[in-house]
N, C-alpha and C positions, 0 to 999 in steps of 0.2 A: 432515481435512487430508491424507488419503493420497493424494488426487487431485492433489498438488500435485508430486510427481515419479513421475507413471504414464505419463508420453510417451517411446515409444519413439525412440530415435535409427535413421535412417536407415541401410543399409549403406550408403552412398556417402560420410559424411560424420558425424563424432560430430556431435548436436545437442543442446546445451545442455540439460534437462529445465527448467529455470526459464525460460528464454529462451521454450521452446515452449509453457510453459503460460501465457503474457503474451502470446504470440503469437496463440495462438486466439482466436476469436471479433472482438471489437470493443471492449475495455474503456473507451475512449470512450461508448459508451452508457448505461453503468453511472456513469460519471464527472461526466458532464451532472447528475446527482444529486444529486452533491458539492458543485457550484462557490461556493453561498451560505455551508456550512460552512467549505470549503477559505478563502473569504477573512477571511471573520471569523475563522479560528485565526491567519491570518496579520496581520492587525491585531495582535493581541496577542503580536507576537515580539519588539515594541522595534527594527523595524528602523531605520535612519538612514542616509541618505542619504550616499554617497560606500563602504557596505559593496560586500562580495563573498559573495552568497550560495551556495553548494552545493543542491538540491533532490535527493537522492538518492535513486532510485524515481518517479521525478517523474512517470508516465502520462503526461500531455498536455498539465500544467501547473496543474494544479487548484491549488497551494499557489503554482507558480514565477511563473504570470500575472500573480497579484495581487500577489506581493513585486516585480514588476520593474515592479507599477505606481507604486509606492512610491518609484522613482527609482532603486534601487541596482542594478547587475551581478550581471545570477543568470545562472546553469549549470542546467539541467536534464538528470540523468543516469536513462537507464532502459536496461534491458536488452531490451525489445520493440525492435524497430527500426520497427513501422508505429507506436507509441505514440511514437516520438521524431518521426518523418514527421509526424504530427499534430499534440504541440507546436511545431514550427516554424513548420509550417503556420496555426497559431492564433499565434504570435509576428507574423510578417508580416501577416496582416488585420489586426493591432490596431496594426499600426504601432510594435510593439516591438523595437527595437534592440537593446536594452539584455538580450535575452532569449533563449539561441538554447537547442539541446538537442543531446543526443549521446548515443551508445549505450556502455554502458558497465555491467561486470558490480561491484556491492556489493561483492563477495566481493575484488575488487583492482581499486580503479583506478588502475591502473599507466600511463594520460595524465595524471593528476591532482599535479601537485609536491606537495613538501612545504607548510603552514603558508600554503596557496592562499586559504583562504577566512577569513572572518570568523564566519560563521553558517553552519553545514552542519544540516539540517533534512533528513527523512524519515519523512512521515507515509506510515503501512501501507504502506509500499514494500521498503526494507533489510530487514523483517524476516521477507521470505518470502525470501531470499538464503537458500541450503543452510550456510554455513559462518558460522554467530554471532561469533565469537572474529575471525574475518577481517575482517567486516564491523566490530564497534566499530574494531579495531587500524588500520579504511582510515580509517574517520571523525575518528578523532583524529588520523591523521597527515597530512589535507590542512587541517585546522583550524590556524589560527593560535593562539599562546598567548595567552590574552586572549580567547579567541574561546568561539564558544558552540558545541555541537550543543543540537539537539528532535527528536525521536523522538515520533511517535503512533503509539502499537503495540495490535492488539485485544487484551484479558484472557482468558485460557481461563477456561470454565466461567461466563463473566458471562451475563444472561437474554437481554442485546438480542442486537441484532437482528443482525450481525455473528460472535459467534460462535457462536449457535443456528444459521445457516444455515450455517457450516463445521462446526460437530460434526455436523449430518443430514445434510453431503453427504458427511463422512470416512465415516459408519455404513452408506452405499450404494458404496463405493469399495471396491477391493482393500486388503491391507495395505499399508502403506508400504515400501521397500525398509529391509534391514540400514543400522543407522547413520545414518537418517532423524533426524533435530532440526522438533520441530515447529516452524512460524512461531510460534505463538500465546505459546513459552515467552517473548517480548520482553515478553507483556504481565504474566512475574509479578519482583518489582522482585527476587529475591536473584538470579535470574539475568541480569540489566541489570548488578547490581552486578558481580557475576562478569565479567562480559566487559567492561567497560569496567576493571578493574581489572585485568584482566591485559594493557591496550590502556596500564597506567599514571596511571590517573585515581583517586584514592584515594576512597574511600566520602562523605567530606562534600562532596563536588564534583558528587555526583549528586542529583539531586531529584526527587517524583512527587508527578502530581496527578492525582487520575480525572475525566477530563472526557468532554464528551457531544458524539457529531458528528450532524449529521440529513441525512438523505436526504429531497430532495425530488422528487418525482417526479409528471409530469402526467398521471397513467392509475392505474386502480385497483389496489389490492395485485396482484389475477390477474395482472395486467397487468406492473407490474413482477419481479414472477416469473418471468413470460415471457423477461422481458429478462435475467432473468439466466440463463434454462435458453439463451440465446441468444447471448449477447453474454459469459460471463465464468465464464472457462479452470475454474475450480476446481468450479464447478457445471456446467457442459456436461461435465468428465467425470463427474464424480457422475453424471449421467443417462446418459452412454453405458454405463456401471457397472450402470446400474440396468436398462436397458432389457436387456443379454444375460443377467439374471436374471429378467426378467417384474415388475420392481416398480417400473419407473418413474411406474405410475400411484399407487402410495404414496409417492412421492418428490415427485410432485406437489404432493399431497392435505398433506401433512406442511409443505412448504413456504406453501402459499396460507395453512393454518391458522395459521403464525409469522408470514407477513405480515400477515394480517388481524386480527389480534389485537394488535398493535403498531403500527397506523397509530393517528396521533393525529387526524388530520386529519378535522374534522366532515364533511365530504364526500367520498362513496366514491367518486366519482372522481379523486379525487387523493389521494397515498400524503406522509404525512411522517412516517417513522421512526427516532428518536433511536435511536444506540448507541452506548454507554460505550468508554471505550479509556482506556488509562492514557500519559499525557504524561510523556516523559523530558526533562531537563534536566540538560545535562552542561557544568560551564564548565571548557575547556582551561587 
């Protein structure tokens, strides 16, 4: 996960390092993956008609499309600004009102009132946000009391498919800078605990459950590989990483062999690969 703040800010202008690494490539492509998992987690939120949901980290809409099919007011908050042009963009074809998106950093969002939402929800989004402590203390202060957050965060050190392919593309990356916080630590629960408890939420208010997301994909493992040395920031730098060392074609080889080995799917032309993540549940 060093690759996750290796982007150089411009002289003209500081630029965000999370921002830029959400920015590169197309994570839309990557996302098209998601969307059969994205709706089924969202089936099973309880939502209800007449809520206000928060989608924090929201890409393009993968989790917000399908809650705001549901009837209720959702917010989609990312910090990519072509990933927010996207959700909107897929809001208006589908003829959803009820669903817009806006650019907006985890770490504060400082548009967002107090006790806004009903349901604040961030799957693998907030918790590649640099500042953990900042991020629970935002999520609980735009939740209403009574309200819920969900968090799907990947587990460090778990085999799928998720964090295999960020620890082989941290081991082709430079080191992270001083004072780096992995993403990954959201997915181990004392540190959930910790930071939601200094955001104010006492220990029996939080809850965890390991569950499984699947990527579906219409082209072979190679194939989706491809798509991610192409389209998705943390792996395109791993390979830029790789390549002014001479080992991008081990970085290659490394990666095809975790994909292929992990599609379930009877036919090699098409990729469906579960990966575990641990489900947080926080009621305000």
């Amino acid at each position: 996960m060093s690759a996750i703040l290796s982007s150089s800010p411009s002289p003209a202008a500081p630029v965000n390092p999370n921002q830029a690494l959400w920015e590169k490539g197309d994570f839309t492509r990557i996302a098209a993956s998601m969307r059969e998992s994205g709706e089924s987690l969202v089936n099973g939120f309880g939502i209800t008609k007449g809520m206000k949901v928060l989608d924090l980290g929201c890409g393009d809409g993968t989790t917000a499309i399908p809650a705001a099919r549901l009837g209720v007011e959702v917010l989609g908050v990312d910090i990519a600004r072509n990933l927010v042009a996207a959700g909107n963009q897929r809001a208006r074809e589908l003829g959803l009102a009820n669903c817009r998106f806006q650019e907006g950093d985890a770490c504060d969002l400082r548009d967002l009132k107090d006790r806004s939402f009903d349901l604040s929800v961030s799957i693998f989004g907030a918790m590649f946000a640099p500042k953990p402590f900042d991020v629970a203390k935002a999520m609980v202060r735009v939740t209403r009391p009574g309200g819920r957050i969900v968090m799907g965060n990947w587990i460090p050190g778990d085999p799928t498919l998720v964090a295999q392919l960020l620890k082989i593309s941290s081991s082709y990356s430079p080191p992270p800078p001083e004072g780096f916080i992995s993403p990954m630590t959201w997915g181990v629960e004392s540190h959930v605990i910790e930071r939601f408890g200094a955001a104010g939420i006492p220990k029996d208010r939080i809850s965890f459950v390991k569950d499984s997301y699947t990527f579906n994909y219409s082209g072979t493992p190679s194939e989706f590989v491809a798509a991610f040395r192409t389209y998705y920031g943390p792996t395109m730098n791993a390979f830029a990483a790789a390549e002014k060392n001479g080992r991008a074609a081990d970085l290659q080889k490394e990666l095809e062999s975790l994909f292929e080995s992990q599609n379930k799917h009877a036919s090699k032309d098409t990729t469906s690969i579960p990966a575990s993540f641990l489900r947080v549940s926080v009621a305000v």
